[in-house]
N, CA and C of each residue as an Amber inpcrd file, in Angstrom:
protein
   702
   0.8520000  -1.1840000   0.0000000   0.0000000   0.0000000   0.0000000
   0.8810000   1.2240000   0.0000000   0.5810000   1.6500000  -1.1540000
   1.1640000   3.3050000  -0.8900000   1.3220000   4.1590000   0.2150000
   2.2870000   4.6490000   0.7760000   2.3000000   5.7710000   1.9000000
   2.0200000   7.1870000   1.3350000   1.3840000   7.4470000   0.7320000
   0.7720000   8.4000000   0.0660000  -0.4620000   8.2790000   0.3360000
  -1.3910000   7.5050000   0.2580000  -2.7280000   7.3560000   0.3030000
  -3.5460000   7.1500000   1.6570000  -2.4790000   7.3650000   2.1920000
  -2.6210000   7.1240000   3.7740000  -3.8060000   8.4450000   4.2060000
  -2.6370000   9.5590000   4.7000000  -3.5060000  10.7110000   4.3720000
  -4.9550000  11.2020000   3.7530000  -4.9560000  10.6410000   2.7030000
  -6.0140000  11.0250000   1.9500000  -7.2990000   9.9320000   2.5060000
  -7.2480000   8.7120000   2.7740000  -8.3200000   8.0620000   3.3190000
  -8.5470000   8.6740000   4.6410000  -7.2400000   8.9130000   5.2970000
  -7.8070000   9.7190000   6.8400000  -8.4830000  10.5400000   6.5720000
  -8.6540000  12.2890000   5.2600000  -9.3290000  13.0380000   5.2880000
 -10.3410000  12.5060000   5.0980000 -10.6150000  11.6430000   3.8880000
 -12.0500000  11.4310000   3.7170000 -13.3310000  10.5350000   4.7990000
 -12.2660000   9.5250000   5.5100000 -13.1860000   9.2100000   6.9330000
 -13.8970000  10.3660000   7.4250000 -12.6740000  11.5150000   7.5490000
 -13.1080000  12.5310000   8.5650000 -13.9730000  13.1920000   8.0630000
 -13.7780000  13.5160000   6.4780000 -14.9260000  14.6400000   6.1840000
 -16.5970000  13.6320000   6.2070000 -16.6450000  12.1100000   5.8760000
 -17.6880000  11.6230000   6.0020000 -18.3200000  11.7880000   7.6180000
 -17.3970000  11.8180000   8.6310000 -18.0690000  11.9580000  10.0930000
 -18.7280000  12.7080000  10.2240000 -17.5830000  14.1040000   9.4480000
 -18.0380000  15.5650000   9.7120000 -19.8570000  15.5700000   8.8930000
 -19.3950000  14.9280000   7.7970000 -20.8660000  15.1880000   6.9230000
 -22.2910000  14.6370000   7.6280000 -21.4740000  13.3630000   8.5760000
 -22.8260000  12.5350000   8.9220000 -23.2770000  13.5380000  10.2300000
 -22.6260000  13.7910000  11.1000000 -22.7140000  15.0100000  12.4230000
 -23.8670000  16.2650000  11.8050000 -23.4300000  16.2390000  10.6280000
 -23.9830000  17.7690000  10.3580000 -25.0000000  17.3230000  10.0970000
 -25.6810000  16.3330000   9.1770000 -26.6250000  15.6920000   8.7310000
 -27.9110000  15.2530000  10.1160000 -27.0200000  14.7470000  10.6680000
 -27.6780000  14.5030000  12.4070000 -28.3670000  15.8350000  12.9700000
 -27.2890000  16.6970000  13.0280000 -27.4020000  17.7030000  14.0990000
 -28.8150000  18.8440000  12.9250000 -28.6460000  18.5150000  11.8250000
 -29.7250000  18.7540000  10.9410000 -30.7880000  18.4950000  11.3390000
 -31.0490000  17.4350000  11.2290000 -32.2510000  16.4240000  11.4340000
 -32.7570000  16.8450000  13.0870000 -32.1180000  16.4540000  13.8250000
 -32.5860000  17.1950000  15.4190000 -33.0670000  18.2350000  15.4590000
 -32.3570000  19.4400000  14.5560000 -32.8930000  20.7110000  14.5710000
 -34.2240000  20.1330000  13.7680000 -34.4420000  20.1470000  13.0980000
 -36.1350000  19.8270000  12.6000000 -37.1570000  19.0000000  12.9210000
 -36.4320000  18.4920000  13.7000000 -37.4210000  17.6650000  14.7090000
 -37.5940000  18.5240000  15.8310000 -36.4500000  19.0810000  16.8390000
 -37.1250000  19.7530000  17.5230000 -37.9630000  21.3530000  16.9630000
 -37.9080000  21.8090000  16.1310000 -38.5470000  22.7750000  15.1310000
 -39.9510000  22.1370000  15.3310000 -40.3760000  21.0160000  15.1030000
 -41.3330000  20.5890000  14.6870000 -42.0400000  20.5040000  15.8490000
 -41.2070000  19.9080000  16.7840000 -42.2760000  19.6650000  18.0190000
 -42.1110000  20.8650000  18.9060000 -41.6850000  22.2080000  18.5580000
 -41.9280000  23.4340000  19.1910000 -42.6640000  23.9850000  18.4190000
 -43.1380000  24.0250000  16.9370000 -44.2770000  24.3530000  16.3630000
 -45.4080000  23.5490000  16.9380000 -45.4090000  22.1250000  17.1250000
 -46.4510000  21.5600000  17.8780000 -46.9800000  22.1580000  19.2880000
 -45.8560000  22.4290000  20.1840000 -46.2330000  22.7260000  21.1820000
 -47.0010000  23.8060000  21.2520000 -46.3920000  24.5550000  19.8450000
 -46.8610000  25.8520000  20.2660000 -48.7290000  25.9560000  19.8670000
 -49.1090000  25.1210000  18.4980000 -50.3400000  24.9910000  18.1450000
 -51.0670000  24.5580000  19.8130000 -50.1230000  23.6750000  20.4920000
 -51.4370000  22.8510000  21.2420000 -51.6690000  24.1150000  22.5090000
 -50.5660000  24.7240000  22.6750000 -50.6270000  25.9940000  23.7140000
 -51.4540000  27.1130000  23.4480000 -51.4600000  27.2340000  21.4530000
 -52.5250000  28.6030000  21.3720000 -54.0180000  28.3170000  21.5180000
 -54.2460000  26.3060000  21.2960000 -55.6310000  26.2720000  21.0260000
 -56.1800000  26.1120000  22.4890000 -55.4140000  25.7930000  23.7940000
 -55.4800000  25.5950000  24.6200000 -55.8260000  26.9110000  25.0960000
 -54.9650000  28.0470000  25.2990000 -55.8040000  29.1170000  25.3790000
 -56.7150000  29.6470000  24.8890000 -56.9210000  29.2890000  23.6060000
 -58.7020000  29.2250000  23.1750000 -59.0320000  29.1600000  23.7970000
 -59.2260000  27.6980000  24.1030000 -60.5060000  26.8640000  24.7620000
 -60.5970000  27.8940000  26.0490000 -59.6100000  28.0610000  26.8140000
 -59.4450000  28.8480000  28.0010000 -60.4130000  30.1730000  27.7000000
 -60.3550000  31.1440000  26.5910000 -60.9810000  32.1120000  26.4890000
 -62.2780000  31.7660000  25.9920000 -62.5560000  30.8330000  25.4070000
 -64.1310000  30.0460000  25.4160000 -64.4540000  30.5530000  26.1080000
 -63.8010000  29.8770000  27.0920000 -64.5330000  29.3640000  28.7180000
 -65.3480000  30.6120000  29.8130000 -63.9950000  31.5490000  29.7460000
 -64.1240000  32.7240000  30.0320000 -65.4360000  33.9560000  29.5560000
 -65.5020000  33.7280000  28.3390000 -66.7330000  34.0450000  28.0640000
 -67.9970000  33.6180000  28.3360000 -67.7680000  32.5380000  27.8980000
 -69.3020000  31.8550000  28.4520000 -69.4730000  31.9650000  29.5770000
 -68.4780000  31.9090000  30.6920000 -68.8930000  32.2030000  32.3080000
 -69.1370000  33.4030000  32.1230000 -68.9350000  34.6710000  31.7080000
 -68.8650000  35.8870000  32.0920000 -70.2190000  36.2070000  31.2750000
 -70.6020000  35.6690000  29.8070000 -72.0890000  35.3220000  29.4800000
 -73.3050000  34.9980000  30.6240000 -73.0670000  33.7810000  31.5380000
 -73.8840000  33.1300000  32.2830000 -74.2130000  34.4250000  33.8100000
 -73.0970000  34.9970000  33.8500000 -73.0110000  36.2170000  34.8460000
 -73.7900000  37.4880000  34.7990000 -73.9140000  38.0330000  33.6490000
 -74.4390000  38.6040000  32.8590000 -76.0650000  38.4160000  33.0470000
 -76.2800000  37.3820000  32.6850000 -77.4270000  36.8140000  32.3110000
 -78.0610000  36.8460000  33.7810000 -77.3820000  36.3060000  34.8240000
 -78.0060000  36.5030000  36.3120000 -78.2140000  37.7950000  36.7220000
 -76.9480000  38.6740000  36.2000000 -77.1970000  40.3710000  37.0330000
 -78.6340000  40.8750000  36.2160000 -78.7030000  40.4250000  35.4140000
 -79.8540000  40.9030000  34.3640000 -81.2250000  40.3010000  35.1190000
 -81.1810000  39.5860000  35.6160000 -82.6740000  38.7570000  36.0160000
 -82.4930000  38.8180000  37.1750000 -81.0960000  39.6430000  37.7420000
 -81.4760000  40.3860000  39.6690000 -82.0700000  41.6100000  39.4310000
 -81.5500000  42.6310000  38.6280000 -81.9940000  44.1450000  38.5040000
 -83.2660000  43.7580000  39.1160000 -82.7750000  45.2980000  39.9600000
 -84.1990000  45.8510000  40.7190000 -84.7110000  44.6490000  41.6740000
 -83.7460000  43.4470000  41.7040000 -84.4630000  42.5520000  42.9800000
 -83.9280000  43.1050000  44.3370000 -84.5440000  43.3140000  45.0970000
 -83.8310000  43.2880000  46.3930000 -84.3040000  42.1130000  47.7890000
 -83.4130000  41.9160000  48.6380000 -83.6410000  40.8940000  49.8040000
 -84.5610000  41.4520000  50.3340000 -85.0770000  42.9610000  50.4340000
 -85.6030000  43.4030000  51.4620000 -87.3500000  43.8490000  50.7140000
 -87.6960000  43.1160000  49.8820000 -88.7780000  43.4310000  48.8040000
 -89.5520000  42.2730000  49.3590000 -89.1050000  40.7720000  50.4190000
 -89.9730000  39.9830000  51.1340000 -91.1070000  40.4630000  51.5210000
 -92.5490000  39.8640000  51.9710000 -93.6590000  40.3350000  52.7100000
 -93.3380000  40.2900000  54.0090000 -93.3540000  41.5030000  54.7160000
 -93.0820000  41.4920000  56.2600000 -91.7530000  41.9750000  56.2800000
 -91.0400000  42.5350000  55.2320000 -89.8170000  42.7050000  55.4770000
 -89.3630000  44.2100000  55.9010000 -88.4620000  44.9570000  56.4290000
 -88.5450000  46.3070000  56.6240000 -87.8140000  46.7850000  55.4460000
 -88.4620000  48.1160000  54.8170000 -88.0200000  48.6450000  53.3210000
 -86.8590000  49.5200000  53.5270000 -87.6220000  50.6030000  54.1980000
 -87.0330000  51.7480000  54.9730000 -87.5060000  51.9130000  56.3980000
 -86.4460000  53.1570000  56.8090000 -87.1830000  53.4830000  58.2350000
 -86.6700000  55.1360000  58.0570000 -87.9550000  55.8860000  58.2120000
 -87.2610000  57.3480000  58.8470000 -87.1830000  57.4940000  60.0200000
 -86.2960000  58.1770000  60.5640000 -86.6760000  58.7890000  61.7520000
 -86.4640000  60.2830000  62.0350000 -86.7790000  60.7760000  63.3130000
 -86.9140000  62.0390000  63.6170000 -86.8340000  62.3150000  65.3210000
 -86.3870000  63.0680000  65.8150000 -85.8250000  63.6630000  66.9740000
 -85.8650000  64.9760000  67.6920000 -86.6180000  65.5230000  68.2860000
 -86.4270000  66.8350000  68.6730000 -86.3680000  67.3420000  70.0670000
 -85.7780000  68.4330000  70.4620000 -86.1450000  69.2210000  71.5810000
 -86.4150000  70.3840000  71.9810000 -87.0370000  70.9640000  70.1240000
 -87.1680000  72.1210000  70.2040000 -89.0810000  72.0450000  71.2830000
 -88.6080000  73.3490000  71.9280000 -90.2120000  73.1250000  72.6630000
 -91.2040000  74.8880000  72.2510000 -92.1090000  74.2370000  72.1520000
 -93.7030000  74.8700000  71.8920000 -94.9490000  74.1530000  72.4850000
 -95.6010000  75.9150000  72.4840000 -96.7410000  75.6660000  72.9690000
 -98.0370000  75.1630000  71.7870000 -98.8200000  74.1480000  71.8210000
 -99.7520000  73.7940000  70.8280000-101.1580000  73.6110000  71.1750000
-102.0220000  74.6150000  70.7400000-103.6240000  74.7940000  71.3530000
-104.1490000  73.4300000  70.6900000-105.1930000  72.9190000  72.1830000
-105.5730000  71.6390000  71.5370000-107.2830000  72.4080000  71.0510000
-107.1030000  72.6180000  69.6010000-108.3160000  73.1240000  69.6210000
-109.7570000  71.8190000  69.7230000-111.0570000  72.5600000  70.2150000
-112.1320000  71.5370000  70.3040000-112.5590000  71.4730000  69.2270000
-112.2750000  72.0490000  67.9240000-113.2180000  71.8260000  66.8900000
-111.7900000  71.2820000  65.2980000-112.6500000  71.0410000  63.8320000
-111.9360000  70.7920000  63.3390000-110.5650000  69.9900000  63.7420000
-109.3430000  69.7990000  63.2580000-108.5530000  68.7330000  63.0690000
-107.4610000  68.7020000  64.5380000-107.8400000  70.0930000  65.0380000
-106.5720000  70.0270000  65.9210000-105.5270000  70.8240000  65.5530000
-104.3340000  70.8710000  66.1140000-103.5810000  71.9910000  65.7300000
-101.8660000  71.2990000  65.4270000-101.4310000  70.9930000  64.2770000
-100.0700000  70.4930000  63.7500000 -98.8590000  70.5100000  64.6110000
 -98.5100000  69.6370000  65.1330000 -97.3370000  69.7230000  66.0310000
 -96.2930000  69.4170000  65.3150000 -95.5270000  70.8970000  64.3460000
 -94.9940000  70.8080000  63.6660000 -93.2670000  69.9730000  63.5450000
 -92.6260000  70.3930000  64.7670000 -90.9430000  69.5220000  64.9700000
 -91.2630000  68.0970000  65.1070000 -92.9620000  67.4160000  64.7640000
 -92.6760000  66.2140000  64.6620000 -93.0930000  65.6670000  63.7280000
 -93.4860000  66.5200000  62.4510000 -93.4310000  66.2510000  61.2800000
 -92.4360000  64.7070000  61.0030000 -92.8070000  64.0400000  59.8310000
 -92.1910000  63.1800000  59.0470000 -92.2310000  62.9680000  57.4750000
 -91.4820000  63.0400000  57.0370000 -91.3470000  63.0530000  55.6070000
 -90.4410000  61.8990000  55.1640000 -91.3130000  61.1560000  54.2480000
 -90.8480000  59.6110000  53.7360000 -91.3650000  59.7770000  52.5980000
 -90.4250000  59.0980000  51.6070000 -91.5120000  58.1990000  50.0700000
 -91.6940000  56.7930000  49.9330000 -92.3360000  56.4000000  50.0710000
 -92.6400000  55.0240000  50.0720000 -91.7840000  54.3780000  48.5140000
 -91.3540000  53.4300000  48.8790000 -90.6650000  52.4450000  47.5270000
 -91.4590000  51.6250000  46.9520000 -92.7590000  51.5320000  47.4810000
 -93.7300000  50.3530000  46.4700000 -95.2910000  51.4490000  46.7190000
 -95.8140000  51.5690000  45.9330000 -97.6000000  51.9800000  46.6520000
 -98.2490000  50.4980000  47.0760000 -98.7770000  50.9180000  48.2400000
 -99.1450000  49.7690000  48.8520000 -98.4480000  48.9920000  50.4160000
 -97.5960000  49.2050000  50.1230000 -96.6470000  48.6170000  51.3880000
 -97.2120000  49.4430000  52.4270000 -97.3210000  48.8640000  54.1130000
 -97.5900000  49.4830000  55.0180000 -96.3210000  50.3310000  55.5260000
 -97.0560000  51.3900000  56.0160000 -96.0010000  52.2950000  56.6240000
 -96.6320000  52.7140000  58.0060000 -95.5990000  51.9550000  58.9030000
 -95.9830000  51.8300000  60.4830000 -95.5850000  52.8440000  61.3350000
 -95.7080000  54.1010000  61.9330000 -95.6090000  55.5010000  62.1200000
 -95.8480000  55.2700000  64.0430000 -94.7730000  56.0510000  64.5890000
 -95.0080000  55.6830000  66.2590000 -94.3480000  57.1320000  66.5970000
 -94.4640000  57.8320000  67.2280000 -94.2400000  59.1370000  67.7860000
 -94.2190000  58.7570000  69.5260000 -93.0140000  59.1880000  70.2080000
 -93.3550000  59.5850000  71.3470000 -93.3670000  61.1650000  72.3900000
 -94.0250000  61.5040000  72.4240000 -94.6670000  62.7760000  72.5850000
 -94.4650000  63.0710000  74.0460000 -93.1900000  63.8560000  74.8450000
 -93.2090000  64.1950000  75.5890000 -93.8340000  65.5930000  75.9850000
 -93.9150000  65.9620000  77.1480000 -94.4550000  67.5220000  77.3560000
 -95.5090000  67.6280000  78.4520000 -96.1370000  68.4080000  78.5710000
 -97.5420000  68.3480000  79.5900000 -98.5650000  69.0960000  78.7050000
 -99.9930000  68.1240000  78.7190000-101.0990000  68.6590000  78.5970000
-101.9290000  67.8630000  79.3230000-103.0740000  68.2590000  79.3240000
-104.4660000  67.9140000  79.9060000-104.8100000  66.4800000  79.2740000
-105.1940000  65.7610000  80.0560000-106.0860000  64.7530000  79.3250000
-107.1930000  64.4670000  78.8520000-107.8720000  65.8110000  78.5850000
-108.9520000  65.8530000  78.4210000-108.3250000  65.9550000  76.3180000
-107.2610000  65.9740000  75.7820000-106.4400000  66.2690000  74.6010000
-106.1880000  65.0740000  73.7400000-106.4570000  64.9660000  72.6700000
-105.8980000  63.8490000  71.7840000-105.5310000  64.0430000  70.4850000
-105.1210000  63.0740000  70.1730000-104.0080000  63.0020000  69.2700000
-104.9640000  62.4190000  67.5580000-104.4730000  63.4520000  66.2740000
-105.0820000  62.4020000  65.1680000-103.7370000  62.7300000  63.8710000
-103.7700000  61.8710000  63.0690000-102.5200000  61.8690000  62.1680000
-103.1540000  62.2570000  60.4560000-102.4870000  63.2440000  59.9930000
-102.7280000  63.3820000  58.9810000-101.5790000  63.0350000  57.9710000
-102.2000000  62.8850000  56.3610000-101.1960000  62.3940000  55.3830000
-101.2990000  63.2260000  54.5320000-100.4740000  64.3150000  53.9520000
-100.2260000  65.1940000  53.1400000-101.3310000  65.9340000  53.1390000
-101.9260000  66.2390000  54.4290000-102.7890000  67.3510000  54.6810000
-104.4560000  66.7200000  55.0930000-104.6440000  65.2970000  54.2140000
-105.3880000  64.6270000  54.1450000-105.5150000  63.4760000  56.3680000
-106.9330000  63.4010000  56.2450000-106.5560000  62.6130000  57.4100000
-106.9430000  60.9610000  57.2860000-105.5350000  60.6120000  58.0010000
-105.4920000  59.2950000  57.9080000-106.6940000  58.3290000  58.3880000
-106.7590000  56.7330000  57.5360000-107.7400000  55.7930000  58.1310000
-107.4900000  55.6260000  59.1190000-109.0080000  55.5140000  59.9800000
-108.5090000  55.1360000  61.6940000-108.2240000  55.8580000  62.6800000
-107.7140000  57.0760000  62.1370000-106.9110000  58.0890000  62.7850000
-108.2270000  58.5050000  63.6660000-109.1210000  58.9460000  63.0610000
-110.7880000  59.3550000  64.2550000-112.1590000  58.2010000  63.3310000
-112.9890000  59.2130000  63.8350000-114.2980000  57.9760000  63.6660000
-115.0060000  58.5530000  61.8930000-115.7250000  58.1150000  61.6400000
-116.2860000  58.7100000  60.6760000-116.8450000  60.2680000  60.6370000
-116.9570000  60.9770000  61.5120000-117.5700000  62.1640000  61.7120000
-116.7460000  63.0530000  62.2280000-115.1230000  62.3660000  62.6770000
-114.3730000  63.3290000  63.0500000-114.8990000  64.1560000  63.8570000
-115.4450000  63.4130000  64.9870000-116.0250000  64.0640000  66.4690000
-114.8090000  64.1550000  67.3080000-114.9780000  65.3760000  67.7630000
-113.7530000  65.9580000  68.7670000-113.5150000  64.7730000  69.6480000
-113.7910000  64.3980000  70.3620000-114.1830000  63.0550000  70.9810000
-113.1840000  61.8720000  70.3160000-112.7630000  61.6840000  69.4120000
-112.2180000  60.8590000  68.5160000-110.8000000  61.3860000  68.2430000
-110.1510000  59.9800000  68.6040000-108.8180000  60.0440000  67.7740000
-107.8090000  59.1310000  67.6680000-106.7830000  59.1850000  67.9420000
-105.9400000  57.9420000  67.8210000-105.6820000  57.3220000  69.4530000
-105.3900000  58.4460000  70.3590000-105.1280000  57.9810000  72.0200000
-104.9280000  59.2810000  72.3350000-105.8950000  59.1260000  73.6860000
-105.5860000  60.3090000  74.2820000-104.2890000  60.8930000  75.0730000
-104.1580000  61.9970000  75.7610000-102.6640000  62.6370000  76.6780000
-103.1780000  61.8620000  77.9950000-101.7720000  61.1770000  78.5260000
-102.4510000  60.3480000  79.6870000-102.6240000  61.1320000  81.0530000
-103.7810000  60.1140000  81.6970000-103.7890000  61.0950000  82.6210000
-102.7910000  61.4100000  83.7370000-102.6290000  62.9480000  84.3890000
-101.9540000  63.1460000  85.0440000-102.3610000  64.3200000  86.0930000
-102.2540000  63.9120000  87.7240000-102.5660000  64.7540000  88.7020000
-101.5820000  66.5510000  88.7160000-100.5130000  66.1990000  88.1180000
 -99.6750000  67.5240000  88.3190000 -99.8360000  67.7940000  86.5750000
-100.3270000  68.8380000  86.7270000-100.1420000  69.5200000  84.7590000
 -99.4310000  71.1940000  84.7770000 -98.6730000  70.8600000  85.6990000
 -97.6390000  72.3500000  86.0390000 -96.4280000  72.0360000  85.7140000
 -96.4360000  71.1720000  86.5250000 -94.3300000  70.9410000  86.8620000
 -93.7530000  69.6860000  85.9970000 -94.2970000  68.8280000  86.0300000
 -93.5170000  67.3930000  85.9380000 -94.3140000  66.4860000  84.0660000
 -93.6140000  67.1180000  83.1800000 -94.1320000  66.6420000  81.9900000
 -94.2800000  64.9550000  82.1980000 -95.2880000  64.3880000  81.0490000
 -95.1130000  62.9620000  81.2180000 -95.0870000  62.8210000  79.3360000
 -95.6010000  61.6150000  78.6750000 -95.6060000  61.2940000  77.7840000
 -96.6730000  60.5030000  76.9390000 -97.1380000  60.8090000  75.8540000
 -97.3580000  60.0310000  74.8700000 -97.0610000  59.2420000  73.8270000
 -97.5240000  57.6090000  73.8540000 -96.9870000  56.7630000  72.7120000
 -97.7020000  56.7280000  72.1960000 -97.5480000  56.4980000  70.7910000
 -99.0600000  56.6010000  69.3740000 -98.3130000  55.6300000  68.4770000
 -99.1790000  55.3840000  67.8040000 -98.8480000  54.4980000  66.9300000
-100.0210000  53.9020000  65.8280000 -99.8800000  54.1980000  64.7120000
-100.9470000  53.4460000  63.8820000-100.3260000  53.4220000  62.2000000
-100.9120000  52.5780000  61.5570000-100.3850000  51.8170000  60.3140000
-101.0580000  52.9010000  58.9690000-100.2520000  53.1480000  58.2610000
-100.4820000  53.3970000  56.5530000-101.1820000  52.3740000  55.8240000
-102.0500000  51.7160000  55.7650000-101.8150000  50.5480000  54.7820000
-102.2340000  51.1480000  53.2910000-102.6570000  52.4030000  53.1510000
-102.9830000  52.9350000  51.3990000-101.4270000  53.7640000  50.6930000
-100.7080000  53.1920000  50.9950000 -99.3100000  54.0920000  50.6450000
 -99.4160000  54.2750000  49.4750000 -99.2230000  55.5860000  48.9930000
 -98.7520000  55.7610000  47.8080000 -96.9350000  56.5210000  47.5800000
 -96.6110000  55.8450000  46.3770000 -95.0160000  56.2390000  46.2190000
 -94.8800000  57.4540000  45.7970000 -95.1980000  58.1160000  46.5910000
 -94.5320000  59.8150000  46.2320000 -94.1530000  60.3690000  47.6300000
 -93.6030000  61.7170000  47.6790000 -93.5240000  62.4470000  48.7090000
 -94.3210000  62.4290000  49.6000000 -94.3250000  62.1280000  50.9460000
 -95.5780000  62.0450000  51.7650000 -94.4420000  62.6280000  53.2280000
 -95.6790000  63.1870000  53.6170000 -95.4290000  63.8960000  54.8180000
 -96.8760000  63.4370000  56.0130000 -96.1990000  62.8140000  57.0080000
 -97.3620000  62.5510000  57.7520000 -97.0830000  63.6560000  59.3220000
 -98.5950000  64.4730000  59.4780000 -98.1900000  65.0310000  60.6120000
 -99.0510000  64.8110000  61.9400000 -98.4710000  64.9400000  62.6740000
 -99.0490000  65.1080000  63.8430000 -99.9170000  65.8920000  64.5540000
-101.5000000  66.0030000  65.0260000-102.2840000  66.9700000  65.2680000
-102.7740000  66.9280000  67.1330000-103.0910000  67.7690000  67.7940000
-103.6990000  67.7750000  68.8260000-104.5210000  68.5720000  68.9860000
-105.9480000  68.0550000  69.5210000-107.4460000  68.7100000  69.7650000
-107.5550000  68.4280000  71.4540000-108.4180000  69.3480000  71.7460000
-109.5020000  68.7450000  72.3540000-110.3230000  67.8550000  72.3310000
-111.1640000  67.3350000  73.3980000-112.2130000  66.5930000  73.4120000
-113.6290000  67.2780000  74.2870000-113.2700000  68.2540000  74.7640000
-114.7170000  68.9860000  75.6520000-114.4790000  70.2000000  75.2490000
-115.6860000  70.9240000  75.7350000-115.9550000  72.4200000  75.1970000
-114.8040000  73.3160000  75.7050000-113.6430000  72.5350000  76.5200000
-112.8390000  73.9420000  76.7620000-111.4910000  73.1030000  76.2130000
-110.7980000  74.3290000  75.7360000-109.4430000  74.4450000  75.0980000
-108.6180000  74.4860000  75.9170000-107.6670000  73.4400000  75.7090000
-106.1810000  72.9790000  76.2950000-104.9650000  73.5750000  75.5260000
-103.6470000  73.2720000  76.0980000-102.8940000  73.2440000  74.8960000
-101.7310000  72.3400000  75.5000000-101.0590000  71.8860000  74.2290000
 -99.8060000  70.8770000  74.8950000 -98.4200000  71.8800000  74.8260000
 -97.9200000  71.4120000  75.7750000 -96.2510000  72.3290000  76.2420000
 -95.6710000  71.7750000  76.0260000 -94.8280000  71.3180000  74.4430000
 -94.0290000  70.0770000  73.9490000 -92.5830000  70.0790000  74.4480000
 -91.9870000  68.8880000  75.5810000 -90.8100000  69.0100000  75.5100000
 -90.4070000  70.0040000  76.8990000 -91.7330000  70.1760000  77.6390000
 -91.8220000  71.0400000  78.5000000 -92.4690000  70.9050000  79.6350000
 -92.2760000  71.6090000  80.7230000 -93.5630000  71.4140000  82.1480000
 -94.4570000  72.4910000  81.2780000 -96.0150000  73.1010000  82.1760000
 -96.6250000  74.0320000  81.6970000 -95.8390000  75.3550000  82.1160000
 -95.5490000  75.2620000  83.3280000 -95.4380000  76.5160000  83.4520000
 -94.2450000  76.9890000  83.5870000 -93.0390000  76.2120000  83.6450000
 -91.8100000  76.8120000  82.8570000 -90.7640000  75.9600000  81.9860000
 -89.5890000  76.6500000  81.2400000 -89.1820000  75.9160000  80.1350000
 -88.2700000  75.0530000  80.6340000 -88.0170000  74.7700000  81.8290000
 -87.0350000  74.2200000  81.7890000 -86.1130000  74.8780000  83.6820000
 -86.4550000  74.1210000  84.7210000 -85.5420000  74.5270000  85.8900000
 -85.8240000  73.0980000  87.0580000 -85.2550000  73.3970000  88.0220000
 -85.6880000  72.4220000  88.9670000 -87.1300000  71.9950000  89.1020000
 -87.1670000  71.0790000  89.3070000 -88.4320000  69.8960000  89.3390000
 -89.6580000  70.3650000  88.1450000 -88.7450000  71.0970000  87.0540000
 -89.4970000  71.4510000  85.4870000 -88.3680000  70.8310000  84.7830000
 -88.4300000  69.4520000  84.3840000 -87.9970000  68.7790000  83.5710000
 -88.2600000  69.1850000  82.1040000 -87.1780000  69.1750000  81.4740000
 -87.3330000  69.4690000  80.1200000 -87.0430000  67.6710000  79.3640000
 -87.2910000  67.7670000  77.9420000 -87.1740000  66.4090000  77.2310000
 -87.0180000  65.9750000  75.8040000 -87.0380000  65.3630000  75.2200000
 -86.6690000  64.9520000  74.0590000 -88.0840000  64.1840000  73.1930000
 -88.6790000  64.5770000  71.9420000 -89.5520000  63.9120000  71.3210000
 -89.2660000  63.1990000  70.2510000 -89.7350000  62.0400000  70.1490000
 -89.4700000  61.0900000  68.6310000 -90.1950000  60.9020000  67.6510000
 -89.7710000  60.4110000  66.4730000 -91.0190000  60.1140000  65.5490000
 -90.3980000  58.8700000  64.7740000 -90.9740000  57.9690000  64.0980000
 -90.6630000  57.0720000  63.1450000 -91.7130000  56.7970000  62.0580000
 -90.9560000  56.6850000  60.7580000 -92.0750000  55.7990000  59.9760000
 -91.4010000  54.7680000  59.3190000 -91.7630000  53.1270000  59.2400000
 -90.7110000  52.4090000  59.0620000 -91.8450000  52.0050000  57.7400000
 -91.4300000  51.5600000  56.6110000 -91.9180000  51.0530000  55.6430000
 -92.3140000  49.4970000  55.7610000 -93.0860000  48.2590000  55.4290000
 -93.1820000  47.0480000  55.6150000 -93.3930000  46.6820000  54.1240000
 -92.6400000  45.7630000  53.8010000 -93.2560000  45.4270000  52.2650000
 -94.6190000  44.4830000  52.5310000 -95.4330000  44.6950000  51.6720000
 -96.3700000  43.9960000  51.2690000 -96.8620000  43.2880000  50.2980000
């Protein structure tokens, strides 16, 4: 064998290795090419599906807030809607007149709108001060007077409860609780007020928040009056 040819078979082994390496390292690259294009299809359709999903829940969400509007928990029968209230200690004097409605005991005004027409609206005042018991109490609704509130004839005589009785009507105020129901509500502005009459031919008056005969010193207790109107669904 030639010593010449030696050489030359060594290059060509080598360049065939080199060729087969490259050929390899070819082939790997396009295989992994291939299965990182794969991965990547199965990753974009996968987040599809993911944003499907997302929609349709946020569809189904949708669809519930839509068929709550305007529901509320508190729209039950018997349930409480609203409640106003009211507080005072401003004090006045208020003639219980014997005739017609009586005379507006205005700082215990209440002003509510009802959220449904119809729903009862349950109204309780407590009425400190001194008057006569010969004096009672009737409730009007936007000027109008309430059911129940007196008798059909609106006889002085008539009303919701009288001022209780009391031996001292000088010094030592006491109190009235009242209380009676709306059941014709209508949903607008409503103002319900408070009235005091007489019941016999002579005229009283109530000293709200007060003794009679002064505003306020030793053993002339002064005081605080309330009002509420709480809404009830019906």
């Amino acid at each position: 064998m030639s010593t010449h040819t030696q050489p030359s078979r060594v290059l060509l082994i080598g360049t065939l290795v080199l060729l087969g390496a490259s050929s390899l390292a070819n082939a790997a690259s396009a295989t992994f090419q291939a299965n990182e294009t794969l991965s990547a299809g199965k990753l974009t359709k996968n987040f599809s599906d993911l944003d499907a999903l997302i929609a349709a829940q946020d569809a189904r969400i949708a669809a519930l807030e839509t068929k709550l509007a305007g529901v509320s928990l508190n729209n039950a029968v018997g349930s409480v809607v609203q409640m106003k209230a009211i507080q005072t200690r401003t004090q006045g004097t208020y003639d219980a007149l014997n005739t017609g409605d009586g005379t507006e005991i205005t700082p215990l005004n209440i002003t509510i709108t009802p959220r449904k027409p119809g729903n009862a609206m349950v109204l309780e005042w407590h009425v400190n001060g001194e008057a006569n018991n010969n004096t009672l109490y009737v409730v009007k609704r936007n000027g109008v007077l309430l059911t129940d509130t007196t008798d059909a004839s609106n006889n002085r005589w008539a009303g919701l409860a009288a001022q209780p009785y009391d031996t001292d009507n000088n010094s030592t105020p006491d109190n009235a609780i009242l209380r009676i129901t709306d059941f014709s509500t209508l949903a607008i502005p409503t103002t319900y007020t408070l009235h005091i009459k007489g019941s016999t031919t002579t005229s009283y008056a109530l000293f709200l928040n007060r003794a009679a005969t002064l505003a306020g010193a030793d053993t002339h207790e002064t005081s605080i009056s309330t009002g509420t109107a709480t809404e009830i669904a019906q």
